[in-house]
C-alpha positions as CSV (number, residue, x, y, z in Angstrom):
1,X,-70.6,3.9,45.1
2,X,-74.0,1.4,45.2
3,X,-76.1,3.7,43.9
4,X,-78.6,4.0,40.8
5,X,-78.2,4.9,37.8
6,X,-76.9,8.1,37.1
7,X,-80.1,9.1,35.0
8,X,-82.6,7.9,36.8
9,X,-80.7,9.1,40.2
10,X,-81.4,12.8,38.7
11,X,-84.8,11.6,37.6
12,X,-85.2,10.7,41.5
13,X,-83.6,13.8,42.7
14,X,-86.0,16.1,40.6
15,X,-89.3,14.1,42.0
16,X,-87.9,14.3,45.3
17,X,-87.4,17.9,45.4
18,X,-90.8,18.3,43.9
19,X,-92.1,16.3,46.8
20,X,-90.5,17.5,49.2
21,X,-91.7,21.6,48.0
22,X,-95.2,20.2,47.6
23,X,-95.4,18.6,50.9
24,X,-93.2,20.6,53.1
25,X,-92.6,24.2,51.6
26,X,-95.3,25.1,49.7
27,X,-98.5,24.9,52.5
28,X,-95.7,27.6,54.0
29,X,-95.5,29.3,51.0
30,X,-98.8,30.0,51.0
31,X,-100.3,29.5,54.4
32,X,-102.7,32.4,55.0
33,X,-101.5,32.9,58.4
34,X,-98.0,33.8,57.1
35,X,-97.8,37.5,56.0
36,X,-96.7,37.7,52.1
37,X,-93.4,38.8,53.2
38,X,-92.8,35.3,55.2
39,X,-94.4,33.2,52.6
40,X,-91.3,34.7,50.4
41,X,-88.7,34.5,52.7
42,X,-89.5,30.8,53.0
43,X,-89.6,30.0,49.2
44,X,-86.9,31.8,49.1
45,X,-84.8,30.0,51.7
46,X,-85.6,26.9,50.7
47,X,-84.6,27.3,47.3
48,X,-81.5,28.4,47.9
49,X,-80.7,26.1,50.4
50,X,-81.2,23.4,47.9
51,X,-79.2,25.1,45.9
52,X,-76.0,25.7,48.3
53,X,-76.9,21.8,48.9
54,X,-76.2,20.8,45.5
55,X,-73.4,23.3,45.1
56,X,-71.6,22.6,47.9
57,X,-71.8,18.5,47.1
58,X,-70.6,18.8,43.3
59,X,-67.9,21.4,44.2
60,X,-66.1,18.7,46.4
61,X,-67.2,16.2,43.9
62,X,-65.7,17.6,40.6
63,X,-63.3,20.4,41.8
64,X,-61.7,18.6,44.8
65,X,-62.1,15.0,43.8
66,X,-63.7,13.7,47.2
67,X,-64.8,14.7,50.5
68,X,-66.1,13.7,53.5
69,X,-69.8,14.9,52.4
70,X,-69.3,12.4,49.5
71,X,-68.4,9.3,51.8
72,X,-70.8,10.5,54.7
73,X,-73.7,10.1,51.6
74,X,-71.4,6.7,50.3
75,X,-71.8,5.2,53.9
76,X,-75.7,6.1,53.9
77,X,-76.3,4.4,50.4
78,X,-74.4,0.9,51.6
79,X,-76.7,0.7,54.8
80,X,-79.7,1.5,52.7
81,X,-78.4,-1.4,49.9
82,X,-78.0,-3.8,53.0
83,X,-81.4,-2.7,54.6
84,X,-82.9,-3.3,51.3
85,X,-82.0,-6.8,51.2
86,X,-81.9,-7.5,55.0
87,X,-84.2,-4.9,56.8
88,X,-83.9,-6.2,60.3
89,X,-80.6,-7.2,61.1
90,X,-79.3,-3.9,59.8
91,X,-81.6,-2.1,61.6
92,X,-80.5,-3.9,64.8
93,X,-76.7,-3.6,63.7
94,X,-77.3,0.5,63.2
95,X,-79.1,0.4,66.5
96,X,-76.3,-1.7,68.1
97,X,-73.5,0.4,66.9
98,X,-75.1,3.6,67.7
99,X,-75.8,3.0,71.8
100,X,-72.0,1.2,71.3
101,X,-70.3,3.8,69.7
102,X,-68.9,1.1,68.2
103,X,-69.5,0.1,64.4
104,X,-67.0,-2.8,64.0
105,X,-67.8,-5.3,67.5
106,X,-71.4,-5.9,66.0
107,X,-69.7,-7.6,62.8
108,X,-67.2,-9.4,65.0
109,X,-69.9,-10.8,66.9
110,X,-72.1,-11.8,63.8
111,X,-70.0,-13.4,61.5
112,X,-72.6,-13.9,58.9
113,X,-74.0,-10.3,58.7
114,X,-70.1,-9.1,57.8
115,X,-69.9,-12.1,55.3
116,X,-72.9,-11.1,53.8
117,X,-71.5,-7.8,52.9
118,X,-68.7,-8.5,52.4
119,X,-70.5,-11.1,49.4
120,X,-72.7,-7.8,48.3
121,X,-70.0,-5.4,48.0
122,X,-71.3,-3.5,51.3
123,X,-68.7,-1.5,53.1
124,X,-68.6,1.2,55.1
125,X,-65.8,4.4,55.6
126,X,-65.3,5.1,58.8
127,X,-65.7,1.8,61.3
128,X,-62.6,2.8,63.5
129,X,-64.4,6.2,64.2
130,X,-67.5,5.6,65.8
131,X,-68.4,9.5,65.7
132,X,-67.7,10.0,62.3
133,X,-69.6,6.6,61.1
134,X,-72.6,8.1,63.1
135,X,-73.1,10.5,60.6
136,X,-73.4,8.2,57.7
137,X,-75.9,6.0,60.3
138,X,-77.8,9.9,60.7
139,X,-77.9,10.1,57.0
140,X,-79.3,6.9,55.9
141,X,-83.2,7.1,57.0
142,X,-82.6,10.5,54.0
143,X,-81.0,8.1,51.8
144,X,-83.6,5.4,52.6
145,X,-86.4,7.8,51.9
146,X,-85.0,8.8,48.3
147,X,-84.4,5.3,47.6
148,X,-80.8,5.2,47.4
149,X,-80.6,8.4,45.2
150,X,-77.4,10.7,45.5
151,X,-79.3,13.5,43.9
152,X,-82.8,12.9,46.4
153,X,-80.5,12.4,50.2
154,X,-79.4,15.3,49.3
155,X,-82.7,17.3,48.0
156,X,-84.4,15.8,51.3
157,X,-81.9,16.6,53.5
158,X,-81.9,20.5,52.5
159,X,-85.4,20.4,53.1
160,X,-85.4,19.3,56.3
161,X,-82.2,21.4,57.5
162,X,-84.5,24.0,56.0
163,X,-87.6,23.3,58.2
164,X,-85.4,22.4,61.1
165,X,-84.3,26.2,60.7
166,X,-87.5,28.0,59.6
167,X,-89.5,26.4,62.5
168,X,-86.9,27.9,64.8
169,X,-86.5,31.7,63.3
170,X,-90.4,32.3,63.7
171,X,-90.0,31.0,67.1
172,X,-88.4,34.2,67.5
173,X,-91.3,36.6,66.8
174,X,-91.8,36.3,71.0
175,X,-87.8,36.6,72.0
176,X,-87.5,39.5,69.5
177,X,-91.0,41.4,69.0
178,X,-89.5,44.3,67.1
179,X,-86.6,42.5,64.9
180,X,-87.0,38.9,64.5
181,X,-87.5,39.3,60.5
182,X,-83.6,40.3,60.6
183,X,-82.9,37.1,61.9
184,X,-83.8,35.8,58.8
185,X,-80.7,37.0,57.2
186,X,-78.3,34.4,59.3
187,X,-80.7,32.1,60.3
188,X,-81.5,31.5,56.4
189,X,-79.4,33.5,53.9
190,X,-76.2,33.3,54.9
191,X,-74.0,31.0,52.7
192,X,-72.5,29.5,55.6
193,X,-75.9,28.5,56.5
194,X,-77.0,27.1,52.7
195,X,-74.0,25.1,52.1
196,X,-72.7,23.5,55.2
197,X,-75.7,22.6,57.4
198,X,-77.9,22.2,54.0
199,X,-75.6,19.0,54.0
200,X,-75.2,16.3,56.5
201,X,-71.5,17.2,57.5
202,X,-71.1,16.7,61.2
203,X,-72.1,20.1,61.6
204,X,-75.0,20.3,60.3
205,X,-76.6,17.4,62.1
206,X,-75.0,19.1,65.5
207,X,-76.4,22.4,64.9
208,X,-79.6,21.1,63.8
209,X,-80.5,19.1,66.3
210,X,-79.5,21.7,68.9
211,X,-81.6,24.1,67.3
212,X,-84.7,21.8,67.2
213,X,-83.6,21.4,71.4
214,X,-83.4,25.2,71.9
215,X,-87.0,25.6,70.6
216,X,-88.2,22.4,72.1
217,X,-86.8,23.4,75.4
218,X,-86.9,27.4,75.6
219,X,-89.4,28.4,73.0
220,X,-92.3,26.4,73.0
221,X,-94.6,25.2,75.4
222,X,-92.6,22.5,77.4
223,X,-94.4,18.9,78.4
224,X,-91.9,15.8,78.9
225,X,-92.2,14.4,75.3
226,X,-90.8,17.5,74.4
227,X,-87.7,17.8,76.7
228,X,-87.0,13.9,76.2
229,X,-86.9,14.4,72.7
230,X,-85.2,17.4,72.9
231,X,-82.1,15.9,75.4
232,X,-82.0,13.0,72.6
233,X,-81.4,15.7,69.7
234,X,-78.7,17.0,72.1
235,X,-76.8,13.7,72.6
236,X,-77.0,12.9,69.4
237,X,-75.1,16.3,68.7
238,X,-73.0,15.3,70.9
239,X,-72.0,11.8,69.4
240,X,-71.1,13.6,66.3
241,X,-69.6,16.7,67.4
242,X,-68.7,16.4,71.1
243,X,-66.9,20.0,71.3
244,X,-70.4,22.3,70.5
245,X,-72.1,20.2,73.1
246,X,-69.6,20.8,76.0
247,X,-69.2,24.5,74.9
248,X,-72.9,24.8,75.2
249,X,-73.6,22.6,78.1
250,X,-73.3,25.8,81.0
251,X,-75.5,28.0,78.6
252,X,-77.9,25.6,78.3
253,X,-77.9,25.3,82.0
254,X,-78.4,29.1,82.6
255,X,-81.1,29.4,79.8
256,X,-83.4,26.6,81.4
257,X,-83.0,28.5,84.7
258,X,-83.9,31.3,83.5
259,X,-87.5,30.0,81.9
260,X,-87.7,28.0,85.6
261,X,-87.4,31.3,87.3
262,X,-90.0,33.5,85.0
263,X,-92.6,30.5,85.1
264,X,-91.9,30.6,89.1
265,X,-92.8,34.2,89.8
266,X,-96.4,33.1,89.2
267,X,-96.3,30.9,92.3
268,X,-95.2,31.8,95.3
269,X,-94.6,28.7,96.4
270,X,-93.2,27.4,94.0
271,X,-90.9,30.9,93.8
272,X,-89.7,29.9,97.2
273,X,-88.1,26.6,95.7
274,X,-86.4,28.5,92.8
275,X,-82.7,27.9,94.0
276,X,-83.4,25.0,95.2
277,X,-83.8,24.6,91.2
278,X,-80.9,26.5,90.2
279,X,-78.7,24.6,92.2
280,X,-79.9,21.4,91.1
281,X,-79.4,22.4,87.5
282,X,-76.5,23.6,88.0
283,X,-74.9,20.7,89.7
284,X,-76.1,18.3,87.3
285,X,-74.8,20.3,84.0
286,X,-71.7,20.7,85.6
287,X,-71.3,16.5,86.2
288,X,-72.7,16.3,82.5
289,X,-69.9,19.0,81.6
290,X,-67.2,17.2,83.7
291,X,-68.4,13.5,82.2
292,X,-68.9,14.6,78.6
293,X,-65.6,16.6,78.7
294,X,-63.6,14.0,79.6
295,X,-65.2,11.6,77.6
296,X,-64.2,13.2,74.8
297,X,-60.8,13.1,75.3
298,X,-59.1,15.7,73.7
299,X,-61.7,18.5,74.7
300,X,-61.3,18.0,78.3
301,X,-60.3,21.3,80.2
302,X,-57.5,19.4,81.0
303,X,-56.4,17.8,77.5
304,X,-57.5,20.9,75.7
305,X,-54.4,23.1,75.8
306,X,-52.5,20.4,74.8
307,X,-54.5,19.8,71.9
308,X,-54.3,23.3,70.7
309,X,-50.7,23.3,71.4
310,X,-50.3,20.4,69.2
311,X,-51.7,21.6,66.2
312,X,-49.3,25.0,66.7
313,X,-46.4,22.7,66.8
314,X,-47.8,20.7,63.7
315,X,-48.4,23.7,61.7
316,X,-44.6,25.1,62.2
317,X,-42.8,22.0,62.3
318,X,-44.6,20.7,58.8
319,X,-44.8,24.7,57.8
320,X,-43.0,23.2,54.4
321,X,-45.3,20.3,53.5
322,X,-48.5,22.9,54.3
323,X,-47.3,25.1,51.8
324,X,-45.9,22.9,49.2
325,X,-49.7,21.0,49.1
326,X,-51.8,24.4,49.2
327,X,-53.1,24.2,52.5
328,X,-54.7,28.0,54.0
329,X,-52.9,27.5,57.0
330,X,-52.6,30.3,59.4
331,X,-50.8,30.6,62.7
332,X,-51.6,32.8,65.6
333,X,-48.3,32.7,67.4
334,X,-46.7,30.0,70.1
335,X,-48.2,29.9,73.3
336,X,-48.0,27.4,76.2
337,X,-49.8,24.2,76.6
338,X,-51.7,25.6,80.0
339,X,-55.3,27.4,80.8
340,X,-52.9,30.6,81.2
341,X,-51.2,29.8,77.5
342,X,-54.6,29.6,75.8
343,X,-55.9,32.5,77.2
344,X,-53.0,34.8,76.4
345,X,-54.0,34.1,72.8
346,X,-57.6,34.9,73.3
347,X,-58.0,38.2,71.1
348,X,-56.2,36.8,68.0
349,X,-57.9,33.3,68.4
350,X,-61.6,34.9,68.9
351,X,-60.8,37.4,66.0
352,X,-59.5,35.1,63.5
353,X,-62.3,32.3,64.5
354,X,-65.0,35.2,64.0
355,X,-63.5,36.9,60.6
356,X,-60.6,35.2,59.3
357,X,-59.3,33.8,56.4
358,X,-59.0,37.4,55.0
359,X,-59.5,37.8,51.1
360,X,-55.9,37.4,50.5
361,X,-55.8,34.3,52.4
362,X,-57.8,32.3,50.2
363,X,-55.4,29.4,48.2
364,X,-58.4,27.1,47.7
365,X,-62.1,27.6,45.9
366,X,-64.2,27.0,49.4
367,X,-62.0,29.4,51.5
368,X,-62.3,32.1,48.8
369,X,-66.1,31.8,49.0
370,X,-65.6,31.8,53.1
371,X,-63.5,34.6,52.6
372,X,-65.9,37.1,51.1
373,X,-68.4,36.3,53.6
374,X,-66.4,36.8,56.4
375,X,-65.1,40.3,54.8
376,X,-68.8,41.0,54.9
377,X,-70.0,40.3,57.7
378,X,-66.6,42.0,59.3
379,X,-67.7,45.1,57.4
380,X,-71.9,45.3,58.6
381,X,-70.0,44.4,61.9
382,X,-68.4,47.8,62.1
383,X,-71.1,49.5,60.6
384,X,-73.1,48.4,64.0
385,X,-70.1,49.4,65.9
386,X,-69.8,53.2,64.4
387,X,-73.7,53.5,63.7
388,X,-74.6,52.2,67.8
389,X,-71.9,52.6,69.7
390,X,-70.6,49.8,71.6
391,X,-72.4,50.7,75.0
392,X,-75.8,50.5,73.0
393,X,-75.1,47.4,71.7
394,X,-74.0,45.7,75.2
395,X,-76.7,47.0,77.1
396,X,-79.2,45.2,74.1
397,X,-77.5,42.4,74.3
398,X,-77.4,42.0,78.2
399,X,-81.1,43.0,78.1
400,X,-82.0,39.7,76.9
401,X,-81.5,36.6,78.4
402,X,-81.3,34.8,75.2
403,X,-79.1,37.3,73.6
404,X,-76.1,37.5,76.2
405,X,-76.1,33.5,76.8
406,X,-76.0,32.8,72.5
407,X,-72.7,35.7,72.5
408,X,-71.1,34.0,75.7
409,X,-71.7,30.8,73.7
410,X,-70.6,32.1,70.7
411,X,-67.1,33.3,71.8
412,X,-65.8,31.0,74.0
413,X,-67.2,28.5,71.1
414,X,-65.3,30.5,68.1
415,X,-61.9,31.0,70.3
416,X,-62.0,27.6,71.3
417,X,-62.1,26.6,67.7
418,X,-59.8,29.2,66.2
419,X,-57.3,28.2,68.5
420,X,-57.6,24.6,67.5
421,X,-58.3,24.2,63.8
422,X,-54.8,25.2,62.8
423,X,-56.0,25.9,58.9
424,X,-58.9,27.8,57.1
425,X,-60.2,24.5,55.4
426,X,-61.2,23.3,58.8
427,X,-61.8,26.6,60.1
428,X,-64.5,27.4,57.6
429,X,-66.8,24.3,58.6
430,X,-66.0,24.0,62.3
431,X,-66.9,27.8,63.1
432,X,-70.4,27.2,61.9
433,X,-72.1,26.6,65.1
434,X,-70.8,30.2,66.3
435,X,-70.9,32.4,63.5
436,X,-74.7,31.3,63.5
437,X,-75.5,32.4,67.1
438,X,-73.3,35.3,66.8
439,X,-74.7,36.9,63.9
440,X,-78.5,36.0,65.2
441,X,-77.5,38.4,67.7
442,X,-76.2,40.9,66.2
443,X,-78.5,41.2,63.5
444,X,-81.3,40.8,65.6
445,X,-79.9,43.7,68.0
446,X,-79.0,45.9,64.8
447,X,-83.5,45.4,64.5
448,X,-83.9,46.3,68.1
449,X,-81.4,49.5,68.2
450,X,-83.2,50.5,64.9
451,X,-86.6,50.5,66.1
452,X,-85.6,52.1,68.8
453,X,-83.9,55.1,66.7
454,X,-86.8,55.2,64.2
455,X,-89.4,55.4,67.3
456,X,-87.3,58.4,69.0
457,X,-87.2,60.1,66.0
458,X,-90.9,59.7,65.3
459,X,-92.0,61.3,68.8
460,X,-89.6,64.4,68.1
């Protein structure tokens, strides 16, 4: 890998994390306007986001030999040595590729620039797969910054996955007035959320930059910088993970309606127009939905069920070679390669994308971790359940216009990818996206429905 040395890489890593406390965590851990209990929380959630960071990284490094985090970070580290030496033309190469979608015709068409690597020892991972080379181009401005340092991209990059996350949770305090701080706990705290989007995986870029959209868009003050930054976040989560984009396209859609509509009732006028306004939002994120569906291939409504049908028929005809090489493989039955075939497998496919693998499911050191979370959060699950009743908590949830469009989100999201991963490995990290919104929910409705109980009981 064309990196440092190995000493002075960790020597780089610790001043970048002590930069990057000093500059970006500590003025909130001890901003005056925070109360104490928020100035810890964000110490707190910085820290250990760090430290799933570096976790995560060395776990695939030393206990699984490799990884995609390790060549997303490789990738990163050979555009920052060929920026170093030519600044421009890789700029305009990364540039090129990136509105291309295409990392390989820029080197075809300038022979030099791929000679010149090829005399520097410059390669990259993943040119035949434009969405997966993205990332590395995503990672390399963290990379850049930490001056080629393994230990320092990934230091930065949990801090600003950190930021990214703790800017959006006290956005909250308006959407949830009574249990925002619960929030914190999936938002922040959950290992999910240290490990996976503490790292540049595909994920965590997608799920970022949507959440940096959602607060640009819905929870902020809205002026057109805002919004055309915010719609770039959201393609760039599509480049790298098409699926969560075109899962969350119609919610999307619904939830800019809905802050239309409220701002609207202030005007008359301007009342009068509102579905004039839905319809035009609606018909455009349904062309986006239609376009970025079938662009994508395989996540088309129409190539869908055959994709999820594919991985069934993978998993049982190669049931031997799974087994033999460990995989955590789980199978939720044959179904039929239609709308009507998926659907019919909705309950198992929601379930096990929501709690599964199962303790004794685990074969592998990252699915045993994944494992005891899930068992977990399956367990404060049904606490909520028995302790609210299931009335209580759909009524919360429908309350809010937020809450109900982050569940719909959230299960078509985690059937979708339950029906499709075909293994826990892949389960694990492609979930993310859903168990996040899901359990923002929930635990912020488990707030709400104990406010409510603690105020009843109060006025008795």
């Amino acid at each position: 890998m064309p990196t440092i040395d190995s000493t002075i890489d960790l020597l780089v890593g610790g001043f970048v994390i002590l930069t990057s406390y000093f500059l970006l965590v500590h003025p909130l851990a001890t901003s005056s306007r925070l109360s104490p209990e928020l100035r810890r929380i964000a110490f707190w959630a910085w820290f250990l986001r760090v430290g799933g960071a570096f976790f995560t990284y060395y776990l695939y490094l030393f206990y699984y030999g490799g990884g995609d985090i390790i060549n997303y970070i490789f990738d990163s580290a050979n555009l920052t040595k060929s920026f170093l030496l030519r600044p421009w033309q890789t700029l305009e190469y990364i540039l090129f590729s990136l509105i291309n979608q295409d990392y390989l015709r820029y080197l075809s068409e300038n022979p030099a620039y791929y000679w010149f690597w090829i005399d520097n020892g410059i390669q990259l991972i993943y040119t035949r797969d434009p969405a997966t080379q993205t990332v590395g181009a995503f990672t390399f401005p963290f990379n850049l910054l930490s001056l080629g340092s393994i230990n320092g991209t990934i230091a930065l990059f949990a801090t600003y996955s950190f930021r990214i996350s703790f800017g959006f949770f006290r956005r909250l305090e308006k959407v949830y007035p009574n249990s925002w701080q619960y929030t914190a706990i999936p938002i922040l705290f959950i290992p999910s959320t240290m490990s996976w989007i503490a790292l540049p995986y595909k994920e965590g870029h997608a799920l970022l930059f949507i959440l940096y959209a959602l607060r640009g868009i819905l929870l902020e003050r809205a002026n057109m910088l805002r919004y055309i930054i915010s719609f770039a976040f959201i393609y760039g989560a599509y480049i790298v993970k098409p699926y969560i984009v075109v899962s969350f396209i119609p919610i999307l859609a619904f939830l800019i309606i809905r802050k239309q509509s409220q701002k609207m009732k202030r005007n008359i006028i301007l009342y009068s127009l509102n579905f004039l306004v839905m319809i035009f939002v609606l018909s455009v994120a349904l062309y986006l939905l239609k376009v970025l569906a079938e662009s994508s291939g395989k996540y088309s409504l129409e190539n869908l069920p055959k994709q999820a049908y594919l991985v069934q028929m993978d998993l049982v005809q190669n049931a031997t070679y799974y087994v033999e090489t460990g995989g955590s493989v789980y199978n939720i039955g044959e179904f039929e390669p239609t709308i009507y075939g998926m659907l019919s497998k909705f309950p198992v496919a929601f379930f096990t994308g929501l709690f599964r693998p199962f303790l004794w499911e685990a074969k592998k050191g990252v699915v045993l971790l994944a494992s005891i979370e899930s068992t977990a959060l399956l367990l404060f699950t049904v606490y909520v359940l028995f302790r609210y009743g299931i009335l209580s908590i759909f009524r919360q949830v429908s309350s809010h216009y937020l809450s109900s469009a982050l569940v719909v989100f959230s299960i078509i999201f985690l059937f979708m990818v339950g029906l499709t991963s075909g293994n826990f490995g892949n389960l694990v990290r492609y979930r993310v996206p859903g168990i996040f919104f899901f359990y923002l929910v929930i635990f912020a409705v488990y707030g709400e429905l104990k406010t409510k109980v603690s105020y009843h009981w109060g006025r008795q």
